[in-house]
C-alpha positions as CSV (number, residue, x, y, z in Angstrom):
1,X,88.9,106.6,83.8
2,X,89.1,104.3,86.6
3,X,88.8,105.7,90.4
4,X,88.6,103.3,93.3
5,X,85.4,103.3,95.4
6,X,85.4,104.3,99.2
7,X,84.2,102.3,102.1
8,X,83.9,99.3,101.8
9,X,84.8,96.3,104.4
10,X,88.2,95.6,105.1
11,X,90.0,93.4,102.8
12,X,88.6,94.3,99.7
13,X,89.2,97.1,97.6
14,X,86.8,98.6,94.3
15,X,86.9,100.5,91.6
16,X,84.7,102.5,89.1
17,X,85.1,102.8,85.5
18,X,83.6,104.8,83.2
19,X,84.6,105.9,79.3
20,X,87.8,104.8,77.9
21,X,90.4,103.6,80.1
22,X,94.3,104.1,79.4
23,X,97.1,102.9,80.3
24,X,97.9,105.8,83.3
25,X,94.7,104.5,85.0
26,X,95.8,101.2,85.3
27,X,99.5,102.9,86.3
28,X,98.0,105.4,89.0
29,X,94.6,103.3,90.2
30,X,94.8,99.8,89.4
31,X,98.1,98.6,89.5
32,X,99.5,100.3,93.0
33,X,95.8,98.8,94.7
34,X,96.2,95.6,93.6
35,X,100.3,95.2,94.4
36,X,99.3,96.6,98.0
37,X,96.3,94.4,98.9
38,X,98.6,91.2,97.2
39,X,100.6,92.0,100.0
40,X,98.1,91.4,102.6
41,X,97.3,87.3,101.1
42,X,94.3,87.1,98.9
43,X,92.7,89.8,96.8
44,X,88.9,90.5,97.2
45,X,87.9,93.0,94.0
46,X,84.6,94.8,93.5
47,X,84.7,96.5,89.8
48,X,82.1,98.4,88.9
49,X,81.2,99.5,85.5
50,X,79.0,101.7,84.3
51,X,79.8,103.3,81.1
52,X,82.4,101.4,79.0
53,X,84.4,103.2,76.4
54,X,87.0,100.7,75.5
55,X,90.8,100.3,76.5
56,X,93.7,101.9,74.6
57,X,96.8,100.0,73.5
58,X,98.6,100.8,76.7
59,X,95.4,100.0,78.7
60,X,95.2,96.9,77.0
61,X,99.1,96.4,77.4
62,X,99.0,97.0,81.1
63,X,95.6,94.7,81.8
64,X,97.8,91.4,80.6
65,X,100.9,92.7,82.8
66,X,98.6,92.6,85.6
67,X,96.6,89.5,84.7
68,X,100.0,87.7,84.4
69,X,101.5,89.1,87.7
70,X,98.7,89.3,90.0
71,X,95.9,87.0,88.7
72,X,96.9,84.4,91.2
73,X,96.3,86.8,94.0
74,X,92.6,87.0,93.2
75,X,90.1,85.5,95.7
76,X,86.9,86.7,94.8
77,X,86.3,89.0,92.2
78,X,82.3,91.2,91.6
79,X,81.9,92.4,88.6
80,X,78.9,95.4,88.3
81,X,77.8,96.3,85.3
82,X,74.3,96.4,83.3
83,X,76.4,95.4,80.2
84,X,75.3,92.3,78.7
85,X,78.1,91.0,76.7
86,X,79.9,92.0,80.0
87,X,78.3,89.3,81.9
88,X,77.9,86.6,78.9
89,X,81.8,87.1,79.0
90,X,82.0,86.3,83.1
91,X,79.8,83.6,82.1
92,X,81.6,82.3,78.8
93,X,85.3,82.7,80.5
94,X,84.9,83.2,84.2
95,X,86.2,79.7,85.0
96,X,89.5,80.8,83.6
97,X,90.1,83.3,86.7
98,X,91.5,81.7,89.8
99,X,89.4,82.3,92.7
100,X,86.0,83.5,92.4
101,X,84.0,85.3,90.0
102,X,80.6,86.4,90.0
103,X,78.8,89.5,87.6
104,X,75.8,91.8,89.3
105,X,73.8,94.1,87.7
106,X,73.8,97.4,89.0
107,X,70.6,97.4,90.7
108,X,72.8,94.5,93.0
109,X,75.9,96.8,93.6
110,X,75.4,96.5,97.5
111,X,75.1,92.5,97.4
112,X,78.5,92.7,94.9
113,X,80.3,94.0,97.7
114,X,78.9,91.3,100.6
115,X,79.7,89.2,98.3
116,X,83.5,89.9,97.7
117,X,83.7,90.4,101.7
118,X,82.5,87.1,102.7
119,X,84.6,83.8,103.0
């Protein structure tokens, strides 16, 4: 399930995750957020995840769609999450994202956001 998080700072937009994601969360949540702030120039992300369950065949599917379409678009993106092959994998392949990227543990959720709101 992926549900997008509530007030935070103009410009960027967040989402929660939690279980196994499929591919009508990225086509309900993701996607439409994502197309909307590319609109506005350069996409600040905060994605936080607690409880990972894994990614369907459709999830899967639709996260390379919108890596291909919209990766570009990404300006900074914080990554929350207590997982630690989460953040050796930010650390391994982070410099293959454009823009920014930058993992938090949970306890950090707060700085993840002033983070992805700064310049």
């Amino acid at each position: 399930m992926i549900k997008a998080l509530d007030n935070l700072p103009a410009g960027v937009i967040g989402f929660e995750t939690s279980g196994k994601l499929e591919a009508q969360d990225y086509k309900d949540v993701l996607i439409p957020a994502i197309e909307h702030a590319a609109e506005g120039g350069k996409v600040r992300v905060v994605v936080v995840i607690d409880d990972f369950g894994g990614l369907s065949g459709g999830a899967l599917w639709e996260d390379l769609k919108l890596a291909a379409g919209h990766l570009r678009s990404l300006n900074r993106f914080a990554l929350v999450t207590d997982s630690d092959w989460m953040r050796h994998f930010v650390t391994a392949f982070g410099w293959m994202v454009p823009g920014e990227i930058k993992y938090f543990p949970m306890a950090q959720r707060a700085d993840a956001v002033f983070w992805a709101a700064a310049s």
